[in-house]
C-alpha positions, -999 to +999 in steps of 0.1 A: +622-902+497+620-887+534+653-867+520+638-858+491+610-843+506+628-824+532+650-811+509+621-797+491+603-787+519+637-770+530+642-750+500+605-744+499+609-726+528+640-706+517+625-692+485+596-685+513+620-668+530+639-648+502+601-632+491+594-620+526+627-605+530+625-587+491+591-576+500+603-566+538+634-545+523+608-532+498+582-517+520+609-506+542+630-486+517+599-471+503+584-461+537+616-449+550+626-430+521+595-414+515+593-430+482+555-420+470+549-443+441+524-445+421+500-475+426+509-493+391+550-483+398+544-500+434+525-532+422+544-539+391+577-539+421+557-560+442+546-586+418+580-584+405+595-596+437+568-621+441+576-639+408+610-634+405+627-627+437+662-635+429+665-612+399+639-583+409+659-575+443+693-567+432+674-548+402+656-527+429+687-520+451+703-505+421+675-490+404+647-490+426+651-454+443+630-427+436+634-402+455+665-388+478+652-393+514+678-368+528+670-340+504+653-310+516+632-283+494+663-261+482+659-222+493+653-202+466+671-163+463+648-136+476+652-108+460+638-099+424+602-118+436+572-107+413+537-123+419+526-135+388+490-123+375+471-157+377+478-160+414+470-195+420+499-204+401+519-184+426+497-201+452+507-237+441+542-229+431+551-217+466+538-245+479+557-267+466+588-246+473+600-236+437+613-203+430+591-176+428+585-156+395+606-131+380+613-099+360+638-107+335+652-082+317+647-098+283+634-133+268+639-149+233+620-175+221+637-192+192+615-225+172+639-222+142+672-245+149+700-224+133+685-196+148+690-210+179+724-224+173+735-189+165+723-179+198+738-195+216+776-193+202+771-156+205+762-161+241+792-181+245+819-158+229+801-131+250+809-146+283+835-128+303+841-148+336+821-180+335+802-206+316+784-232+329+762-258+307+744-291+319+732-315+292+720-341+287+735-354+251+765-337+241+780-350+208+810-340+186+791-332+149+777-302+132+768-286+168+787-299+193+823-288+173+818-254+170+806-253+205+833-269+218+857-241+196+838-214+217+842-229+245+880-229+235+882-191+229+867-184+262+891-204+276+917-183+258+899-149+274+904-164+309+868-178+314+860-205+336+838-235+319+827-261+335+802-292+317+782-317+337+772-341+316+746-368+322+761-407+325+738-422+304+731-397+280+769-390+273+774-426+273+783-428+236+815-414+228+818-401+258+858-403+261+859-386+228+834-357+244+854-354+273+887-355+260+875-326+237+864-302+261+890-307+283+912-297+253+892-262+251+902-259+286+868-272+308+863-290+336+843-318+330+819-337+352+799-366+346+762-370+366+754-404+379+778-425+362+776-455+350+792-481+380+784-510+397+782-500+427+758-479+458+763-448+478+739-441+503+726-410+486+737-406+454+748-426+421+716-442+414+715-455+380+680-449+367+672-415+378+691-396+352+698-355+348+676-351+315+685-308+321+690-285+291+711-251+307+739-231+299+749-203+319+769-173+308+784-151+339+757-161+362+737-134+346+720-151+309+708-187+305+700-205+273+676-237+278+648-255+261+645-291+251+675-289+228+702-314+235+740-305+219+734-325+187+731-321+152+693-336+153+678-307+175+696-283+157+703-287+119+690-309+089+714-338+079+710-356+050+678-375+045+676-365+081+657-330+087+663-317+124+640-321+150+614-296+154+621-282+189+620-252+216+652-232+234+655-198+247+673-170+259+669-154+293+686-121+304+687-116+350+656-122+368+654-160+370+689-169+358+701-166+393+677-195+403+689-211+374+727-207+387+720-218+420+702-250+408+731-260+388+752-252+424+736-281+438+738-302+405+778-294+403+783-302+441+765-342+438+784-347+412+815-344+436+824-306+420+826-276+442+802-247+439+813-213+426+803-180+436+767-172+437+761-139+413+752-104+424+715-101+430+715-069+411+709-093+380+674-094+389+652-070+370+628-049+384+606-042+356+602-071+321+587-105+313+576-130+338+592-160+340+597-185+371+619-216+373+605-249+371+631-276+384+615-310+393+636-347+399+646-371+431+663-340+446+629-322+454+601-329+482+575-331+456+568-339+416+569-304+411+563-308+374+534-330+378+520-310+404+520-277+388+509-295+355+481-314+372+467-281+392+471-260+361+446-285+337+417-286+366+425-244+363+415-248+324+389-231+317+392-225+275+419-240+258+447-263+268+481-270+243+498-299+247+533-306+225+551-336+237+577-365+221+561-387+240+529-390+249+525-415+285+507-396+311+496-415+349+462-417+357+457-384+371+472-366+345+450-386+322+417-380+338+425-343+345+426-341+308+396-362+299+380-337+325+391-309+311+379-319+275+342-329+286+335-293+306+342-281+270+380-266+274+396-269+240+419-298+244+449-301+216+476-324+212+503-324+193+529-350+184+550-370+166+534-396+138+562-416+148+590-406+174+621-422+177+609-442+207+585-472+196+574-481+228+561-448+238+543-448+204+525-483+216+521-469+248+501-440+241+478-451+219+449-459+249+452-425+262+447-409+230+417-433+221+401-419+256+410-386+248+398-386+210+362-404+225+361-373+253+365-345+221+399-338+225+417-323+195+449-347+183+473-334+158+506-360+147+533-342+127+548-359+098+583-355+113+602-359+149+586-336+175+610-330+205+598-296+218+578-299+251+551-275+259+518-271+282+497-239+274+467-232+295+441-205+291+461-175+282+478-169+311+505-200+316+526-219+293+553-242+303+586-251+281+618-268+288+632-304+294+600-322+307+586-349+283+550-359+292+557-394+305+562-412+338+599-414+337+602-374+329+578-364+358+585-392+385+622-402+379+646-377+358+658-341+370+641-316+348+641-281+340+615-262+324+606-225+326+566-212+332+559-181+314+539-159+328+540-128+304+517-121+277+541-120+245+560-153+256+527-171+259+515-156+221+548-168+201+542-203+222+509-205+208+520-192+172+541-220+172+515-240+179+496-232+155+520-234+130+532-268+137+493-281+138+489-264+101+513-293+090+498-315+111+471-347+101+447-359+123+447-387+147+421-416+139+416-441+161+410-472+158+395-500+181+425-529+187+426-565+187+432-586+216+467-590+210+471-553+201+451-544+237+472-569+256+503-555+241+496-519+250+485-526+284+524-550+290+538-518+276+522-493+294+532-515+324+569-505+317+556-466+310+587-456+336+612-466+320+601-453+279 
């Protein structure tokens, strides 16, 4: 018994042991690495490690990062700087050391899928030096074939392509991807892989490049939330594509778009090419201003600028997301927003293809129905992602409205500062909320409340 009882006592005080040293490593990783979570993010870990020491600290040392403790705010390119009209934004956005805002020489908005697919082969077979694209989801069907044949007769002109392709999100069929454009001739690089094992600054699994760009000669950009699949693009059968935003921009901020996916090519062990000729930038045309946000930055630039642009609300606010998960300040601001009597609409999916978020959602959008807000769910998959505020700022591009989207993933979106963008956004709108129905809500059950709350627990990682 004496044995027994030391033996317990012993590994009493071992298991003791292995929690103070999770929760040691913990605090220290976060403090040192400037890590900045959010209070549910830090005591979901914490619990975590309590509870379950031995499986929650090896999944923290592989996915626990957050942020890049040794990256610094990225320069941006001086010349072609235009202050935009609503100078707060300009304010806020300098702040957190994002690019400033543009001339462009031209910008077009395409919401119709083969519309956009056209565009952007033509910008393809018009490249005459370079092409760069960074994707998340690149697959060999209806879109991603004929892309990869432009890709093909570039290479046939003598134009440099390179593709840097997420780990994760290429994951399926990826040796068939890659093998293909390295047929048409590109270089092919894959962002964060999947592998067991750590690098001191890089090659963490969970924080994933979720970027939609493609750069012609440093000079034109196409982006949006469109991946390089069928679904975003073109109806299959039984299937109809995904109602979604892209675009097309001509100088002004492409060549903060080219730099960005500089620093993007070089972690992923590539070399950076030339920087292109600041004569690209426009002195007179639409607004625009680069919003990149992800571990590599100082800040959550696209929380930030979305957080400070809802308290700025002063008549209507449009809000198209997939997914619908916001933190608690992102919540509030818009249940503020809605009781001072700003026009608050949402719109999204009925269903998306993600169940969880569908569960997770549903508290904020009882909170936000109670507070007056306007809620609008399509019949069909939503995957466009858009903020409109007042008449003077709307935001489009890769950024999903959800925790692992404005805390975790690199992101690209674009703010728009001119008025003609910001009218065909809210056309859009408009059109998409004629088809829409509206959002009842209904008090849950216990189980239904407990449910929601485990999932929204998780909200990170949906």
């Amino acid at each position: 018994m004496p044995f027994q009882f030391q033996l317990w006592h012993g590994l009493t005080l071992l298991h003791v042991a292995a929690v103070a040293s999770g929760l040691l490593l913990y605090v220290s990783l976060t403090h040192a690495g400037r890590q900045r979570r959010p209070p549910a993010a830090a005591f979901a870990w914490v619990l975590a490690l309590v509870a379950f020491p031995y499986l929650a600290l090896p999944v923290y040392l592989l996915l626990g990062t957050r942020k890049l403790a040794h990256a610094q705010a990225p320069a941006s390119p001086a010349p072609g700087m235009a202050e935009p009209a609503n100078t707060w934004s300009a304010r806020l956005t300098g702040g957190l050391d994002l690019p400033p805002a543009r001339h462009c020489h031209t910008i077009t908005l395409r919401t119709d899928g083969a519309d956009a697919l056209r565009d952007l082969l033509a910008l393809l077979d018009g490249a005459s030096s370079h092409i760069d694209i960074e994707m998340f989801i690149f697959r060999l069907d209806a879109v991603g074939t004929p892309v990869v044949a432009a890709l093909a007769r570039a290479h046939a002109r003598g134009v440099q392509v390179r593709v840097l392709l997420d780990g994760l999100g290429a994951f399926i069929g990826h040796r068939a991807t890659r093998r293909a454009l390295q047929q048409a001739g590109a270089t092919v690089r894959w962002f964060a892989p999947l592998r067991l094992r750590l690098r001191p600054q890089f090659g963490r699994g969970n924080l994933r490049n979720h970027r939609k760009l493609i750069l012609v000669d440093g000079v034109r950009m196409w982006s949006g939330g469109r991946n390089l699949a069928q679904a975003y693009f073109l109806d299959a059968p039984q299937a109809p594509h995904w109602r979604d935003l892209s675009f097309t921009i001509d100088g002004g901020i492409t060549t903060d778009a080219q730099a960005g996916f500089a620093r993007d090519w070089a972690l992923a062990g590539g070399e950076a090419a030339p920087m292109p000729d600041a004569a690209t930038a426009a002195r007179h045309g639409p607004l625009a201003q680069l919003l990149p946000s992800g571990p590599d930055r100082r800040d959550d630039t696209a929380h930030d600028v979305f957080l400070g642009a809802l308290y700025r609300a002063n008549a209507r606010v449009l809000l198209a997301t997939p997914y619908f998960v916001p933190d608690d300040t992102l919540q509030h601001a818009l249940l503020q927003a809605a009781r001072r009597g700003v026009q608050v609409s949402l719109l999204l999916p009925a269903r998306s293809n993600h169940r969880l978020a569908d569960i997770a959602r549903q508290r904020s959008l009882r909170e936000l129905a109670a507070a007056g807000a306007r809620i609008h769910l399509l019949p069909c998959m939503l995957h466009a992602k858009l903020l409109m505020v007042d008449a003077g700022l709307a935001s489009t591009g890769s950024v999903n409205f959800d925790g692992r989207s404005l805390f975790l993933n690199y992101e690209l979106n674009v703010l728009f500062h001119d008025p003609a963008q910001i009218a065909a956004l809210a056309a859009w709108f408009a059109a998409q909320r004629a088809e829409s129905s509206p959002y009842a809500p209904r008090a849950p059950g216990w189980w239904r409340d407990v449910g929601e709350g485990l999932v929204r627990a998780v909200g990170f990682q949906l």
